[in-house]
Each structure stands twice: as C-alpha cells, then as structure tokens.
GUDOGU-119703 format. One record per atom (N, C-alpha, C): x, y negated, z negated; residue in one letter. Coordinates in steps of 0.2 Angstrom, whole numbers, plus 5000, padded with zeros to 4 digits. Each point is the difference from the previous one (the first is absolute). Layout:
! GUDOGU-119703
XYZa...
END
This chain:
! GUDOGU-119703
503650625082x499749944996x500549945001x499649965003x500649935001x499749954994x500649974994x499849954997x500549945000x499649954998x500149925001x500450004995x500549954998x500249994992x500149945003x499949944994x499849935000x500549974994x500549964999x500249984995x500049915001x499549974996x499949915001x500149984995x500449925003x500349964996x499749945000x500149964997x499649965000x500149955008x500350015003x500049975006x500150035005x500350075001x500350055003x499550074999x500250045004x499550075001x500750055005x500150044996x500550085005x499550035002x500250065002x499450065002x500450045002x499650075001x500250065004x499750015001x499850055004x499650065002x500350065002x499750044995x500450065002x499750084999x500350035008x499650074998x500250044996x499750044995x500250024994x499950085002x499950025006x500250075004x500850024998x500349955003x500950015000x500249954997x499849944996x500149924998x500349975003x499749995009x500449955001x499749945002x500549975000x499649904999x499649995009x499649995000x499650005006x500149935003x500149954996x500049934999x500349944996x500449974998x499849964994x500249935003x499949944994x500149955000x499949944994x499949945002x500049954996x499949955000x499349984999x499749915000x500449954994x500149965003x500549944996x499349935004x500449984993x499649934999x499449995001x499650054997x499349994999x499549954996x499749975003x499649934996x500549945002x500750005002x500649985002x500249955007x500049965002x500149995007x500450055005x499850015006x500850045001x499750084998x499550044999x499750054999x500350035006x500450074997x500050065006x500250055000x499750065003x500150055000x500550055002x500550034998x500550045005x499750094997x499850035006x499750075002x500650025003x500150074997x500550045001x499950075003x500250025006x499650065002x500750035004x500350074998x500650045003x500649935003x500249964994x500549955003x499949955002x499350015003x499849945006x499649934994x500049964998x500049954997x499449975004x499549964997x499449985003x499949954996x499949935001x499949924997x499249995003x499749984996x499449964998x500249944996x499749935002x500149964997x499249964999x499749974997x499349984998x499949984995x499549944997x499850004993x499950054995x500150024997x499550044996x500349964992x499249984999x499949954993x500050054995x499850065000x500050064993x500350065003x499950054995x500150055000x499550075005x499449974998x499550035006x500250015006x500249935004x500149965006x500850065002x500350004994x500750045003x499950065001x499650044994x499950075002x499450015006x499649975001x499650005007x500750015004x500249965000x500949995006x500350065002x500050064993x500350054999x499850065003x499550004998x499550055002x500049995010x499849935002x500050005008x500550025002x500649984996x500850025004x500050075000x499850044994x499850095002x499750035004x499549955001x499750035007x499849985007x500749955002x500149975004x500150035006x499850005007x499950045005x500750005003x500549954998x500749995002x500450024995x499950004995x500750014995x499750044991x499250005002x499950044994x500150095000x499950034996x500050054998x499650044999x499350004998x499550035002x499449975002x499650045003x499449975003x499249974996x500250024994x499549974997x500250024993x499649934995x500050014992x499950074999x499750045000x499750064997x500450054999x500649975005x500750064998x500449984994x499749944997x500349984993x499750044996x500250044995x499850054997x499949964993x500649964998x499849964992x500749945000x499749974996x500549945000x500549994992x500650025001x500450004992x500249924999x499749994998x500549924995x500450004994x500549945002x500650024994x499649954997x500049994991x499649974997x500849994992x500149955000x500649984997x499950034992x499349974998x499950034994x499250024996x500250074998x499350024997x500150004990x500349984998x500150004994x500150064997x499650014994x500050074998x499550035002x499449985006x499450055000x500350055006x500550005004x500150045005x500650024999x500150094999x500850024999x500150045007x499649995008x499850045004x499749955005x500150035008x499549965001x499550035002x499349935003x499550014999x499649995003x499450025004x499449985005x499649954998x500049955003x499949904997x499250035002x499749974994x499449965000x499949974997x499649974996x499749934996x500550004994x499850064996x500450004994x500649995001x500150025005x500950005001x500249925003x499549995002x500149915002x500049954994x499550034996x500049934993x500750034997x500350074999x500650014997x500549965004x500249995006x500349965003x499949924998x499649984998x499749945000x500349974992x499950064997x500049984992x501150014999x500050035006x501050005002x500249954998x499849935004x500349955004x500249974994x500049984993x500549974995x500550045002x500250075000x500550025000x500750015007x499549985004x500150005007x499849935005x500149954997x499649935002x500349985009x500550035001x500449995007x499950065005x499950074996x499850045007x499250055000x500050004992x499150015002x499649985004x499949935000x499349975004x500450015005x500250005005x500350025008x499950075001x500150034995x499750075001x499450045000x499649964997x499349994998x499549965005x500449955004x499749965004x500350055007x500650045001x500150045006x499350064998x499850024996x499650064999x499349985001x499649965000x499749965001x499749985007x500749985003x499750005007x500150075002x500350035000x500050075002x499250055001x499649964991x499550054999x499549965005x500349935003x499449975003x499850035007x500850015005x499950035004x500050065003x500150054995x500250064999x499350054995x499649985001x499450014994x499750064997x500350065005x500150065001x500450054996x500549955002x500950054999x500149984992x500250084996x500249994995x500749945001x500049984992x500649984997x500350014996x500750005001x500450044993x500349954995x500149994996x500549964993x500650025002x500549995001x500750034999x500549944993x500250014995x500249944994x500750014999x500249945001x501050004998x499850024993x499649994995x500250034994x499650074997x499950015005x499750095000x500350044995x500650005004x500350055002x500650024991x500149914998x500050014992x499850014996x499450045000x499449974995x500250084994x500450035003x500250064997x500649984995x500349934999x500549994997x499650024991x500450014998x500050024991x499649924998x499950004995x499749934997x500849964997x500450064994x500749954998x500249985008x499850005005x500449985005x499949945004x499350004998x499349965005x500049934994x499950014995x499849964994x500949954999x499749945000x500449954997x500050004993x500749984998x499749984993x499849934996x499450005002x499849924999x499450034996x499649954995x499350014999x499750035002x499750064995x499850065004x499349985004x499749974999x499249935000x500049975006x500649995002x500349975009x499750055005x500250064996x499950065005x499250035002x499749994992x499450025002x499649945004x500349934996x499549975006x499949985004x500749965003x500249985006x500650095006x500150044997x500250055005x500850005000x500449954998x500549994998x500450054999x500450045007x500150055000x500750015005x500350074999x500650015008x499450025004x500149985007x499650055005x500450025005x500449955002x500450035004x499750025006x500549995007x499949975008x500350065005x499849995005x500450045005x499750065000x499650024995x499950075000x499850055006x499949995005x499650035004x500850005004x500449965001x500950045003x500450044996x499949974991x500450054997x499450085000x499650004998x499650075004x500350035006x500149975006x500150045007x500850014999x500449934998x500550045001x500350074995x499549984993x500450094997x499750045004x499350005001x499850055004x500550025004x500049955006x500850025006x500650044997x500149984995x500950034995x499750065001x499250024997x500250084997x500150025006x499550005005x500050015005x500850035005x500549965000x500749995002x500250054994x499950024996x500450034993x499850065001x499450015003x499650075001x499750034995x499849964995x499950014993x499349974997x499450044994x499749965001x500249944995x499349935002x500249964995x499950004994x499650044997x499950004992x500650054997x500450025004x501050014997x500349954999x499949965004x500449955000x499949934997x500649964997x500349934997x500149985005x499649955003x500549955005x499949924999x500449965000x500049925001x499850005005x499749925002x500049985005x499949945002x500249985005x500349944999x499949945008x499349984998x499849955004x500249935001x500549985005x500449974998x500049955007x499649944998x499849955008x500049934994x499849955005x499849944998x499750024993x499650025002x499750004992x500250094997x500150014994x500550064997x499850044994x500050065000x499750054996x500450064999x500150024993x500250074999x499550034997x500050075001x499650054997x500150044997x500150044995x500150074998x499450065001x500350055003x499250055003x500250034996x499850044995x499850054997x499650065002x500050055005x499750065003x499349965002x500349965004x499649975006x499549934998x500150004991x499649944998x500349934998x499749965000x500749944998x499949994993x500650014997x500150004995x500349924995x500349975007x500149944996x500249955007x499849934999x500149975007x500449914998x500349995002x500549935001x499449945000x499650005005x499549955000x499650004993x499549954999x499850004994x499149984999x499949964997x499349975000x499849965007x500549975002x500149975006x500750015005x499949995007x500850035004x500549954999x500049974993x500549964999x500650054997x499850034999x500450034993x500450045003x500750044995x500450045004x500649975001x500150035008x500550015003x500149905002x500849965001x499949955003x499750035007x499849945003x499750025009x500249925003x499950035006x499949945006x500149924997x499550014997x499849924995x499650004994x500150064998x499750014991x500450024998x500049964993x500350014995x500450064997x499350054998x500050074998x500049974992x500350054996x500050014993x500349954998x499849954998x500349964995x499949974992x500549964997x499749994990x499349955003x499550034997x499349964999x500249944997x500350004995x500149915000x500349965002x500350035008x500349935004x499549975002x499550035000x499349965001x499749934996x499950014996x500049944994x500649975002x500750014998x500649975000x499949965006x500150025005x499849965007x499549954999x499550014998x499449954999x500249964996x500250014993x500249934997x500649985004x500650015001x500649965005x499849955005x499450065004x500049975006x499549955003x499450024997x499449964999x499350065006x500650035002x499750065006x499450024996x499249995005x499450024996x500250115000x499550034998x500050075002x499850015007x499549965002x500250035007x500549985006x500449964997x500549975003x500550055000x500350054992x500450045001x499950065000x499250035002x499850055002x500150005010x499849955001x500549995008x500650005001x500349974996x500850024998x500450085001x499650014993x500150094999x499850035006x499750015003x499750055006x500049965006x500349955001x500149975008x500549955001x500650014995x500649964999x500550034999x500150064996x500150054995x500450055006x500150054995x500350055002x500649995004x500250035007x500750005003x499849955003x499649965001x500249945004x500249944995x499850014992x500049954997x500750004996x500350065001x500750004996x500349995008x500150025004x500450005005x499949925004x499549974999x499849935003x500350015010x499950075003x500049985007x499250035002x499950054998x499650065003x499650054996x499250015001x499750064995x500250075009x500349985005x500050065003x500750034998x500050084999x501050014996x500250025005x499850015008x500449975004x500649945002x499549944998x500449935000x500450014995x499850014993x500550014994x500450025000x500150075003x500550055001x500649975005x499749955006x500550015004x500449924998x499549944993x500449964998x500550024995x499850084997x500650014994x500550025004x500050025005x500450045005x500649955002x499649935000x500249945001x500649954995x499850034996x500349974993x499849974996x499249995001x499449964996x500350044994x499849994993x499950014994x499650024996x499549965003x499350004997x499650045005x500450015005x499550075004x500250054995x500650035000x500350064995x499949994996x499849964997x499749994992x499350025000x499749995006x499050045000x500050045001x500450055004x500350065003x500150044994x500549984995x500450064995x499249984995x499749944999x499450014996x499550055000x499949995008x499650045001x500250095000x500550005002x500150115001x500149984991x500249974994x500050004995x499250034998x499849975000x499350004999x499650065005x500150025003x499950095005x500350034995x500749995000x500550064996x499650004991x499749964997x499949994995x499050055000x499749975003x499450045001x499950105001x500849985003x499950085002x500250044995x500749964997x500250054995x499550014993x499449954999x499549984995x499750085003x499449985005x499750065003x500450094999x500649995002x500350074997x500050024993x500149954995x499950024995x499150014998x499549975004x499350025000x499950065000x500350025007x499750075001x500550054997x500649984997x500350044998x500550045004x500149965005x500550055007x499549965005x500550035007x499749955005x500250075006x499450025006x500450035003x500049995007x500049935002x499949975007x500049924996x500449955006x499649935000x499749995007x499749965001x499749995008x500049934999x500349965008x500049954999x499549975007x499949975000x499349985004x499749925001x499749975004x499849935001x500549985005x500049935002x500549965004x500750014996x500449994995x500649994998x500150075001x499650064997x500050054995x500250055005x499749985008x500050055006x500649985005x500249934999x500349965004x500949984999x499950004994x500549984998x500850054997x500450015004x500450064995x500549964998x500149955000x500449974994x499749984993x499449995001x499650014993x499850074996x500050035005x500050064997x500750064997x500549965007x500850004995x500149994993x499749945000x500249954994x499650034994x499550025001x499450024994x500450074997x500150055005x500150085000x500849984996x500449975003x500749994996x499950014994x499649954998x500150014992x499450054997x500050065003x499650044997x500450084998x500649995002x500450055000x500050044993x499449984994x500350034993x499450045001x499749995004x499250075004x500550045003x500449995006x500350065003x499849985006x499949935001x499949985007x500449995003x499950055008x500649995005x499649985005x500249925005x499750015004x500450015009x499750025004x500650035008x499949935002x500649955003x499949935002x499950005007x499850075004x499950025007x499349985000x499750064995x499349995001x499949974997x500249934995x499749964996x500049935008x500350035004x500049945004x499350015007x499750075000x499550015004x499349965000x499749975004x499549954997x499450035007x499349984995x499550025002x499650075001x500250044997x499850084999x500350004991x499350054998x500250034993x500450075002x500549974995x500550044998x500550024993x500250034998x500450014996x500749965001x500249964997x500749984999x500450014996x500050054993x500550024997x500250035002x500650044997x500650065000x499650064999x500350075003x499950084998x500049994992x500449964999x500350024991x499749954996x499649965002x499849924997x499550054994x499949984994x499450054993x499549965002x500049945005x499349984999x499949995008x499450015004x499950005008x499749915001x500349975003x500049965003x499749985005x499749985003x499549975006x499649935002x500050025005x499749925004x499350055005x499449954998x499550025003x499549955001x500149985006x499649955004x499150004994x499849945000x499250014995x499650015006x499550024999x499350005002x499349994996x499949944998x499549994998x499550025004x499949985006x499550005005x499650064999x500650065000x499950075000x499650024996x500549984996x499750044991x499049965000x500249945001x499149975001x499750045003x500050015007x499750065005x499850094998x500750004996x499750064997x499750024995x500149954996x499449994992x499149995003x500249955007x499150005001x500050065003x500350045004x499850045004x499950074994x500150004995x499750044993x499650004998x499749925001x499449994994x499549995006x500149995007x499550035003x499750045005x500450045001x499950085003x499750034997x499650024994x499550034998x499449954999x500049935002x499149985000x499950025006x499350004999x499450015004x499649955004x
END
C-alpha cells in the first residue's frame, strides 16, 4: 500500500509518498509560492533533487504538478495514480468533533468549515489542499489527520478556562492544544526505545521548533498540553509570546493607542526570542550572539529553557511522576546546548544527562546516564509517518 500525505498552507504544499510495506519515503517535496509570482516545485527522489518552475495560480494547479512529478517517466516513482492507495492530510484543526482521525466526506468538510473561527490561518489551506485532491483524485479515499486530535482526551479541569462558563458553550472557548500528531509519534518512539508498553508509562514531551509545545502523556493519552485555544499560548517560541498577564493587552491599548489587531501581530510575529533578544527568532543566530556577549540574546535564551524547565516540572506534578522526557522538533532534536540547559535544572527528578550522547544529532536516542531516575531522549518527529499510518488504518478494510 503506497500513500500520499499532503500537508497545505496557504501558499505552500510538502508531501510524501510513502510505501507503508516497510515505511519508506518513496518521494517527497515541496510547492512554495503558490497563487505567488515565482511558483515552484522542488521533488525529491533518493537525494536526487528535481526543480519545476511554472505558474501555478491555486492549489489544484500545484497538486496536478505533484501527482505528474510521481509519475514522471524521468524522476517519478510510480507508473501510474492507481498505486496511490489513499491520501492522508494534516488538518490543523477539528475542534471537539474529532478525538481520531477520519475518512473525509461531506460531513467532515462542513466540520472543517465550521473550524475556521478557531483556525482562521491554517484551516482554509487545508480545506482548499483537500479539495483539490478530491478534484483530481475522485477515486482515492481521503483521510483527516488533526493537530488537535490527539488532545481531545485531555480532562475538562484541564481543557476548561476559567472564564464564563457561557463563552464555552457558545463560542468554544477552550485549551485544544497543537502538535499532537508529533507529540503522539514521539511517546510512541519512547515506549518503543524503553521496551515497554505505553499505557505503563508517564512521559513529557517536548516539541520544541519555531513554534513550541509540551505535553504530558499519561498511558499514551494527552493529558495536559502547553498550547491552548490557539498556538499562541505556552511555551515562549521563535516569535510568540507564549503565556502572558491577559491585561497587558488593554494596558498596551490604552498607552499605546496599538488597535487589537495591531498587538495580536505583535504577540505572535514580533514576540517570543526574537522580540526579547531583538537579533533573531532562529536560536542558532541567538545562541551564537550570546556566545558573543549580546545580553539580550542570553536573556531569550535563560527565558526561554526557564519556561521549558517551568512546563515540565508543572506536567510532573500532572502525572504525578514522570518516566521519560522526549525532546523533539528543530531545537528539540538539534540543539544540545538547549537541551543541556533545560535538563540542568531538573536535577530535583534525578536527571542525569551523558554530554557524549547529548552531543549525537540526528538518530533517536537515549541521552541520559545508566543512573539518571528519569530516561531521557532525543527522537527525531515524524509527522509524515504517523499521518500515513493513521490512513493506512482507516483504509485497509474498505471495500
């Protein structure tokens, strides 16, 4: 069974293709600037890089593109659509109708549609990727895959703000919380490395890129998550905020004269490690201006692993005990001096980490000590994966 997984943005489109015999990626790539001047393709086949450059005004225009490059008599991968077996798409947000995911049809489109308050930036791209998919593809199942799935197990004191209860029944006014479909794969991976199942295990986990999520697993379900009603909330990141006093917002407004939409662009595109640090939202540049003597790099920097350190020790208290953290994403997989800095101050768990293997990059592995009380690890994400095998569940038994 070979399937597609499709993840669109509103001017961009990734992909894979991947045989789900042994999971290996048969293909992938990535349309940038779509609708865009300058539209182009790069196809990805065993190393060998393949450029397409062309208009393409929508999204239809680009997955036609995608599909050809598959079956390309030079550089595609199979010889015809019919070896697509189904199409998984990542789908930002299902609110509370999908704890799972799901075989798209109508219903499942008007619930995607009825999302978009809650998701006004990656729903419709989502919705408009799945769309053209069903235009040209009219055959081939399609799957739901939802960043907020995978929390829908969260407890209500967890999920529920305390605001007007009346917020919630009408407008939805709720945590949902992001990433889930990596926080998923990577506990998975943990128990796996541990030899254990997951419903034994407590593990944190710790998504941790441009944009940034902790999770608490309780026996494989999420039981509490950093992001919130939107992926502002949380952890600082790249260029969001994260968790801040709700009345700087008013405060700001009267001072400043800043309308709300003015400092909601603020918060989540000004914010975070580039807005304390004023060089960079990448914590490469950060890291190598504190290295420098900047200030205000080290001041983003100790903000930030503060606020890691602060999520994870909250979460231990959730589950009561912790018995792995897993660290994961661009920072989360890349970086061992952020992961130095986080685990340092967690020595009142009994973490020990080996600065050998904390310095190994690009394979999941264990980085603590024989003696460490809590196991430690770094494990590369796979969304892509986890997508492909959620469709490849839901459709191997239709007919």
């Amino acid at each position: 069974m070979k399937i597609l997984v499709m993840n669109c943005g509103s001017s961009s489109l990734k992909y894979q293709l991947i045989d789900m015999k042994d999971e290996n990626v048969l293909a992938k790539g990535l349309v940038e600037r779509i609708g865009i001047k300058g539209s182009i393709l790069t196809h990805r086949v065993n190393g060998q890089k393949h450029i397409v450059e062309q208009p393409m005004e929508d999204h239809k225009v680009a997955v036609k593109l995608v599909l050809d490059a598959l079956v390309d008599k030079e550089y595609g991968v199979i010889d015809d659509m019919s070896e697509i077996s189904a199409v998984g798409h990542r789908v930002v947000h299902g609110g509370e109708r999908y704890a799972k995911s799901v075989l798209i049809d109508e219903k499942v489109m008007k619930a995607l549609k009825d999302c978009i308050p809650l998701a006004p930036l990656h729903n419709p791209p989502n919705i408009i990727g799945i769309n053209a998919c069903r235009q040209l593809m009219p055959d081939t199942p399609m799957v739901g895959v939802f960043d907020t799935a995978f929390h829908q197990t969260m407890p209500d004191y967890a999920y529920m703000y305390p605001l007007p209860y009346e917020l919630y029944e009408k407008y939805k006014i709720r945590k949902y919380g992001f990433h889930g479909t990596s926080h998923r794969f990577v506990s998975i991976e943990a128990a796996k490395l541990m030899g254990k199942d997951i419903k034994e295990l407590k593990i944190i986990t710790c998504h941790l890129g441009n944009g940034a999520s902790i999770c608490a697993v309780d026996k494989g379900k999420s039981a509490d998550t950093s992001m919130g009603f939107t992926p502002l909330a949380g952890l600082a990141m790249g260029t969001r905020c994260g968790d801040i006093d709700p009345a700087v917002i008013p405060f700001l407004m009267n001072a400043t004269g800043l309308s709300i939409n003015d400092i909601d662009v603020m918060m989540n595109k000004k914010s975070g490690v580039l807005g304390v640090s004023g060089v960079s939202s990448d914590f490469r540049d950060v890291e190598s201006a504190a290295n420098s003597g900047n200030k205000r790099a080290k001041l983003a920097l100790d903000l930030y692993y503060h606020r890691v350190k602060s999520f994870i020790g909250a979460y231990a208290a959730v589950l009561n005990g912790v018995d792995a953290i897993v660290f994961t994403a661009g920072l989360g997989e890349n970086s061992a001096t952020s992961r130095a800095a986080v685990c340092g101050g967690l020595g009142y768990l009994g973490i020990k980490i080996d600065p050998e293997k904390n310095n190994i990059r690009g394979e999941a592995l264990e980085i603590s000590t024989s003696d460490s009380k809590v196991k430690v690890f770094v494990i590369p994400t796979n969304e892509e994966l986890m997508i492909a095998r959620d469709t490849k569940d839901i459709v191997k038994n239709l007919k």
